[in-house]
C-alpha positions in Angstrom: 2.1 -32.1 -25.8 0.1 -29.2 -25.5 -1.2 -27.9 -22.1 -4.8 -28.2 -22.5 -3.6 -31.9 -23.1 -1.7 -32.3 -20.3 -4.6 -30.9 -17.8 -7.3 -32.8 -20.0 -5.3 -36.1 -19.0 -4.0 -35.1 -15.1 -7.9 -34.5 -14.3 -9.1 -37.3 -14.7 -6.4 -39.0 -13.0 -6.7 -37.1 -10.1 -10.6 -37.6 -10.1 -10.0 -41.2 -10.0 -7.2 -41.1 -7.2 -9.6 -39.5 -4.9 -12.3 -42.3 -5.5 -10.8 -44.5 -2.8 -10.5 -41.1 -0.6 -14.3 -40.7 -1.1 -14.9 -44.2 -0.2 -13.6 -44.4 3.0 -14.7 -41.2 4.4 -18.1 -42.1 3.4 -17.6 -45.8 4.6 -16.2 -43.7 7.9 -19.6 -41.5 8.0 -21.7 -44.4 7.1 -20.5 -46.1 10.2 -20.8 -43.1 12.5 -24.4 -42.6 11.5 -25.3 -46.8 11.3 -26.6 -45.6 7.9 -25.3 -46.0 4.3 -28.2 -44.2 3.0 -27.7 -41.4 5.4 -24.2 -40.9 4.3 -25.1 -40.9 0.9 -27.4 -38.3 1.3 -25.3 -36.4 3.4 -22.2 -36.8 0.6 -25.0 -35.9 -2.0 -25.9 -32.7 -0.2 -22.6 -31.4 0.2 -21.8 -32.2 -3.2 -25.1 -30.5 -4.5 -24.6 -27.5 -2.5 -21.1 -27.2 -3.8 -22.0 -27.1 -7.5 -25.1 -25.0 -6.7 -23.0 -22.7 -5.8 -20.5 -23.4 -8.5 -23.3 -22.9 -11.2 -24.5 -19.7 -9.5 -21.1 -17.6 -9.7 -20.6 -18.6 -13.3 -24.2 -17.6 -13.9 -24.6 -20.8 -15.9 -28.1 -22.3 -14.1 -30.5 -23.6 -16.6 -33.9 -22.3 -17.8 -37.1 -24.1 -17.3 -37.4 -24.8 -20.7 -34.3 -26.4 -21.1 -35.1 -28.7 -18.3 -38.6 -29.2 -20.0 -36.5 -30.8 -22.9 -34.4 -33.3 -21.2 -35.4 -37.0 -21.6 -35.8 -39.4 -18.7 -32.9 -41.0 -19.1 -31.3 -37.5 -19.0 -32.1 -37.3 -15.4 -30.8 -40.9 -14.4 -27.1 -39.8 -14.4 -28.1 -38.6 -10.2 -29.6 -42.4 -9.3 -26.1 -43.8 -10.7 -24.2 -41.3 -8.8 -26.2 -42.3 -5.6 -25.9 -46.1 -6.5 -22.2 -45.6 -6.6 -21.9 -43.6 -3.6 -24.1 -45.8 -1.2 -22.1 -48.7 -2.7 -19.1 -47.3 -1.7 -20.1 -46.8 1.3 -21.0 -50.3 2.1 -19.1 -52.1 0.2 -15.2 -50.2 0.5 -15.2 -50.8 3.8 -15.5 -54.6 3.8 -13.6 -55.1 0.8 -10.7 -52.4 1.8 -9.8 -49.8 -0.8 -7.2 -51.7 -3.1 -9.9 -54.4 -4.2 -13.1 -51.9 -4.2 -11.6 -49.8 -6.6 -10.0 -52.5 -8.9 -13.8 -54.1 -9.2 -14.9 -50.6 -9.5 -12.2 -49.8 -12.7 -12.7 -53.5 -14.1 -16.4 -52.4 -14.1 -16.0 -49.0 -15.9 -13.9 -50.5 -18.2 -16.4 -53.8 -19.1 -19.3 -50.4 -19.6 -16.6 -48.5 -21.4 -16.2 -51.1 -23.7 -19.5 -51.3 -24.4 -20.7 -48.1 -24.9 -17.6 -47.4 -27.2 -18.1 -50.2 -29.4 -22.2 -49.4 -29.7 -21.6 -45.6 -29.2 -24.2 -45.1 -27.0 -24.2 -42.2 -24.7 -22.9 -39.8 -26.5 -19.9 -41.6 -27.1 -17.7 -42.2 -30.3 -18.5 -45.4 -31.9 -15.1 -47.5 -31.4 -15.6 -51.1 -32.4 -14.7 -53.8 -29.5 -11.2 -55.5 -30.4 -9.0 -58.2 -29.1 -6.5 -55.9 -27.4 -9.1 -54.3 -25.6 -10.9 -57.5 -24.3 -7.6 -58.5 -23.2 -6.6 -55.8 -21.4 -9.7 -56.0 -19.3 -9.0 -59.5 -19.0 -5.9 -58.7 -17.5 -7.8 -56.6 -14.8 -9.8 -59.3 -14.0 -6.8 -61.4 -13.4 -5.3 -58.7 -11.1 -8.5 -58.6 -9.0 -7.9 -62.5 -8.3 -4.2 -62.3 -7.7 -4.9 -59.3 -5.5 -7.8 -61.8 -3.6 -5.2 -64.1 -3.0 -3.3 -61.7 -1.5 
């Protein structure tokens, strides 16, 4: 395995093992503010400020004519972002991290499967098969042993 491989793979993984991370301390914040919406904003700030920056020291910010081009739906990726966030926020707490983040991986895996097997997106067309229904399956069956506890 080449490298680029190896880092291609480890990235995501790590992006994923700091989701529960990112739940808490905004469940924490959420608390300390009695607001979920404030904490997402807050998180969102941050997080904007820190890839404003980003994009301004690799010189890579957009033109107003690309941003003239983009379609609505082009623009909806932030209102997921912030659904997810404020979800976390109110919802990881209650739940505790174990069971948040199975629900949240049996849900990107039920949207995986779908935009995979209609190729929407942007996404390689992949056509929906038994071994793939069953693995989520399986998920959903942890996320009821794992209720039972």
């Amino acid at each position: 395995m080449n490298p680029i491989s190896g880092w291609l793979l480890a990235l995501p993984f790590l992006a994923g093992a700091v989701l529960p991370l990112q739940a808490g301390i905004n469940g924490q914040l959420a608390r300390q503010l009695s607001s979920v919406f404030a904490a997402a904003l807050i998180s969102f700030a941050v997080g904007s400020l820190a890839l404003l920056l980003m994009t301004l020291s690799q010189r890579e910010m957009p033109g107003l004519g690309a941003l003239k081009e983009l379609t609505w739906w082009h623009w909806s990726g932030g209102l997921l972002g912030a659904f997810f966030i404020a979800t976390a926020a109110f919802a990881g707490p209650r739940v505790g991290a174990l069971l948040f983040m199975v629900l949240v991986i049996a849900g990107q895996l039920a949207m995986a499967i779908t935009l995979d097997h209609f190729g929407w997106a942007g996404f390689r067309e992949s056509p929906i098969t038994f071994g793939k229904v069953a693995g989520l399956l399986l998920i959903v069956a942890g996320i009821w042993m794992i209720r039972r506890g």
